[in-house]
N, C-alpha and C positions, 0 to 999 in steps of 0.2 A: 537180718537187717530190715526195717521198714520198707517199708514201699512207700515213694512219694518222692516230695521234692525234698533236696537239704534246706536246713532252715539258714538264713542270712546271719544270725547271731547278733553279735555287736552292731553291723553293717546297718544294720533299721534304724539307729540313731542318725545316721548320717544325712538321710531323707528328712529327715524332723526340721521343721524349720527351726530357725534358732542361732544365737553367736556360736562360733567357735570353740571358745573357753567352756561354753556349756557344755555344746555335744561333748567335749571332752571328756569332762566333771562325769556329766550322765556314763561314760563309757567305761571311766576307772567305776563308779559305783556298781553299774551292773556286772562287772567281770569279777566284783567281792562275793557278789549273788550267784553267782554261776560259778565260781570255786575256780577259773580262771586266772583268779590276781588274790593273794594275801593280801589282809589288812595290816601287814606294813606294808607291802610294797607300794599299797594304793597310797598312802599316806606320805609317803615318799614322794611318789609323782603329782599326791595334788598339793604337798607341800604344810601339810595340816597333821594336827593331833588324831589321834583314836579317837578320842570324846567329838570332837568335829567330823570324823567321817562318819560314826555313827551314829549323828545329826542329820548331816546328807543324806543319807543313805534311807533313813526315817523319812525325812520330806519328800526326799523321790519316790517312796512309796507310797505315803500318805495323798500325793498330787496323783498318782496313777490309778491308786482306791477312789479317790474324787472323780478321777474322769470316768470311771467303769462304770457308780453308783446310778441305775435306771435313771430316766426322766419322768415325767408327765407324759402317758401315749396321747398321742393322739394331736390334731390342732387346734392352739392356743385358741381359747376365745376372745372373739376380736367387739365382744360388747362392751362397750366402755360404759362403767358410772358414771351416775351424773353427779356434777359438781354441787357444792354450795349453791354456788349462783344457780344453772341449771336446775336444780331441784326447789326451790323457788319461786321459781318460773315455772314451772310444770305444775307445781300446787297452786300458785295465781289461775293457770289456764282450767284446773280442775273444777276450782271454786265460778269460775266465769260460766264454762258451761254446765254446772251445776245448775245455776242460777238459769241461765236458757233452757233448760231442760225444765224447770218448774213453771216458767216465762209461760212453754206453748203449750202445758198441761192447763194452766189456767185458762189461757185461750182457745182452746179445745172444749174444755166444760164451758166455755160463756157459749159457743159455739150452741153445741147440743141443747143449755137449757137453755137460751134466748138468742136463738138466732135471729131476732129484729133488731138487735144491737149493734151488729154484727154487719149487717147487708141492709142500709137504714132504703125504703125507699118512698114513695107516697104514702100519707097519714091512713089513708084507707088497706093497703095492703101492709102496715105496718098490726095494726089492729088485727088482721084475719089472721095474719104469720103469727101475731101471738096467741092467740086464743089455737090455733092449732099447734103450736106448740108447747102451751099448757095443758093440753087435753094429750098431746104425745106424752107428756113427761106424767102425766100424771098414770099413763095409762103401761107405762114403763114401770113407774113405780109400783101400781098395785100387784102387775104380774112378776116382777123379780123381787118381790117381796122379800123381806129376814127369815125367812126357812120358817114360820112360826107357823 
């Protein structure tokens, strides 16, 4: 004789939540499973043809093959796509700072090559900042030359 606990049998149906008439139903099908109850006798007390209990008897199985079939491990990811709208708007906002990105690149290069544009201040030191910033940029350009 094994060792362990007796198994409950039938009795585990009773736990199961559920109507009455089910547990029932469920009780006559698995005691046809278990050689417990002939398929007449079932058929008897559930009050049904053979072609019907051997319907039953198929869906009770087929629903406990469902419930066993793994899942996905692990947890759901909770990123949601974005919607129509949403995606929309997020291409609006791509194109916007797109556009600002290019914005303070130009303002950048005004920057470097004429910074008297930039920082206007007396006619006389507007004149010096540029010629020394002509002679920077020129003097940029000769030495980071095209590799030639």
């Amino acid at each position: 004789m094994p060792a362990g606990r007796p198994s409950d049998g039938l009795a585990h149906v009773d736990r199961l939540e559920g109507d009455e008439e089910s547990k029932r139903r469920l009780r006559v099908v698995l005691a046809t499973l278990t050689g417990e109850m002939i398929v007449v006798d079932a058929c008897e007390r559930l009050g049904v043809g053979e072609s019907r209990l051997h319907d039953l008897r198929r869906q009770a199985l087929e629903g406990a093959l469902a419930g066993l079939t793994p899942g996905v491990p692990g947890r759901p990811k909770s990123v949601e796509e974005p919607t129509g709208d949403r995606l929309g708007e997020l291409e609006r906002e791509i194109r916007e700072l797109r556009i600002e990105l290019e914005a303070a690149y130009v303002r950048t290069e005004l920057a470097l090559g004429m910074p008297h544009v930039l920082t206007p201040k007396g006619r006389a030191d507007i004149k010096k900042n540029a010629r020394a910033a002509r002679k920077a940029l020129r003097e940029r350009s000769a030495g980071g030359g095209s590799g030639t």
